[in-house]
N, C-alpha and C positions, 0 to 999 in steps of 0.2 A: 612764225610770228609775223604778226601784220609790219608792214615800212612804218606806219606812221608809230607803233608802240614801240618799235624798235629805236626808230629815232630820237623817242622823246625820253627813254632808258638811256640813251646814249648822253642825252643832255643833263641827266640828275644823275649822273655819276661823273659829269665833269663839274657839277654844281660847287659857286662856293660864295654863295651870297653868306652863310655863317661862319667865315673861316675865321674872323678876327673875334669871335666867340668861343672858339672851339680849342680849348686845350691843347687837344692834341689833334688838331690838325680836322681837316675832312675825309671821309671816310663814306660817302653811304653804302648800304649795303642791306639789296631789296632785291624779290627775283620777280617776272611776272612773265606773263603770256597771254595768248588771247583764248587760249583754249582750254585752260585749266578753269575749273568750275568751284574747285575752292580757295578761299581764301582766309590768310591769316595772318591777323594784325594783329603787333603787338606794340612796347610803347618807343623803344629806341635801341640800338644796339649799346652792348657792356663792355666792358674792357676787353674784352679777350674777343668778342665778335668783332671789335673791332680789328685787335690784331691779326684776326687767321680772314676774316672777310667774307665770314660765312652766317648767316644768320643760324640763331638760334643753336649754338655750336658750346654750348654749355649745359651743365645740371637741369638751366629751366626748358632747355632743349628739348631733355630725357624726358624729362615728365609730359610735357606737352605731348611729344610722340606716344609716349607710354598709354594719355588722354585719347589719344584719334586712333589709336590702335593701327599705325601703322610705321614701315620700315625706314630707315634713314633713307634708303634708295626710293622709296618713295613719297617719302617727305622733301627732297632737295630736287625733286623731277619736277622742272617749271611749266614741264608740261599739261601737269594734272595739280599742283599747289603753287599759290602766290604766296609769297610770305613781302608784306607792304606793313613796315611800322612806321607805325604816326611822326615818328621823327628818323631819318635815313643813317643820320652820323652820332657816332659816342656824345652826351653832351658835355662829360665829367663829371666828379663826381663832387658832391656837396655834404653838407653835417651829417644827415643822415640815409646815404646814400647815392645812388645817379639821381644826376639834378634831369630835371621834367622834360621828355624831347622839348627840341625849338620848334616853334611854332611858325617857322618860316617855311618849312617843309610842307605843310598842309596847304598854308594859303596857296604857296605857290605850282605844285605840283597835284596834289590829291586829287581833285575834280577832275581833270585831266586823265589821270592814271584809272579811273572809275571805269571814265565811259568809254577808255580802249578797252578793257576788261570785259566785255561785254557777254560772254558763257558763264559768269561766277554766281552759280548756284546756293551756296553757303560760305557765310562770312563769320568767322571764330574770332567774335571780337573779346580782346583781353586788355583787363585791365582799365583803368578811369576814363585818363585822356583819349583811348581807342572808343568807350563806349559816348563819351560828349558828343565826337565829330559822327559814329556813323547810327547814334542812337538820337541824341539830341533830346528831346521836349518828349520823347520815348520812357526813357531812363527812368526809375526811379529813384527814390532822394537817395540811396547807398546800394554802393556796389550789390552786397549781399543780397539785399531788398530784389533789382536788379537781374541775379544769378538766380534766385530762387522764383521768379516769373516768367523764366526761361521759354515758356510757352508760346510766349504772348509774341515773342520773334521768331520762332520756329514755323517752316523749316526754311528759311531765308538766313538767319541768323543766329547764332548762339551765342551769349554772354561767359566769359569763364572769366577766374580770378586767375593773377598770374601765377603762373606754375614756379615762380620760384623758391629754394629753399625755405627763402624767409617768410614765404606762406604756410608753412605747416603748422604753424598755431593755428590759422584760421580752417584751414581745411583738418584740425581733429578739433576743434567747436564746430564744426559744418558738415557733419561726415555723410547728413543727406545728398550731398554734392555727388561724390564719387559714386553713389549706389544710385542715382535718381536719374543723373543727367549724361555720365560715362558711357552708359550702354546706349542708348539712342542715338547719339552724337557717333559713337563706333559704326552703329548698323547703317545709319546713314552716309558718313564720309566712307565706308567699303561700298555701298549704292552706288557714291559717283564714281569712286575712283575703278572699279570692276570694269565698265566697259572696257579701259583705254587698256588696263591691267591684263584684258584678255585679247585684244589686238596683237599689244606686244609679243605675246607670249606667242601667237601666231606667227608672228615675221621673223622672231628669233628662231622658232621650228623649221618655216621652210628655211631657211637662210643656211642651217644644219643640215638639212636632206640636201 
């Protein structure tokens, strides 16, 4: 990992310009590198990412991995995935569920965290507030709209809904999703991730002889 990405991870995890905001306290929890070629964003950590301090460490976990078709060991290897959501800390929880990342995260860090990332090949953007900041005047007027022009970002980018539970109405009304856009998105995140996949496997071979 480069000094300067290293350093500036070091500064958003002592971050606590929202602490008098936050519930329960600050928490963020974001992996990155300068060599991992994918990346994925989502909107904030949930109760329970925040307790264990691992992103994506729940049901919309599974699914998501289930989505990229790949291993938990190769989902939390920052060396080949970023996982950067739009807001780094739990925000709490509000009437009808987690209230919207802070917006203090993006101003302050995001541009920043971009342009140390600078091998990130594809970007898994999920969910609303993910698609505003890295789709913008892109986007179409609704998510779905959005997901279903999936093209028009590809292969730089992909749109997906969030994988959570409480999406499952929307993906059995959308079940073009999973048949249309699942395989592409598979064949190409195994594209990036194979080179470094086959390295590995190299240095763990001789390291055995």
């Amino acid at each position: 990992m480069s000094q300067a990405l290293e350093s500036l991870l070091g500064e958003i995890r002592g971050c606590k310009i929202c602490e008098a905001e936050l519930p329960h306290g600050c928490r963020p929890v974001l992996r990155a590198s300068n060599t991992a070629k994918i990346l994925v964003v989502g909107q904030a950590p949930g109760r329970r990412v925040h307790e264990s301090g691992i992103p994506f460490d729940d049901p919309s976990g599974d699914r998501l991995r289930e989505w990229m078709g790949v291993t938990s060991e190769q989902f939390y290897d920052e060396k080949i995935i970023n996982i950067i959501p739009m807001g780094f800390c739990y925000p709490g929880t509000g009437k009808s569920g987690d209230l919207p990342p802070r917006k203090e995260c993006a101003n302050e860090w995001r541009s920043d965290l971009m342009t140390l990332m600078g091998q990130v090949e594809l970007t898994l953007v999920i969910g609303q507030y993910a698609i505003n900041w890295h789709l913008g005047d892109q986007a179409k007027n609704t998510l779905t709209e959005t997901v279903k022009n999936w093209q028009e970002y590809w292969p730089q980018k992909i749109v997906l809904p969030h994988p959570s539970p409480r999406n499952n109405i929307w993906l059995k009304k959308n079940s073009w999703f999973e048949k249309e856009i699942i395989p592409p998105l598979q064949e190409r995140i195994a594209a990036l991730i194979c080179p470094y996949a086959v390295a590995r496997e190299r240095i763990r071979t001789i390291r055995e002889e």
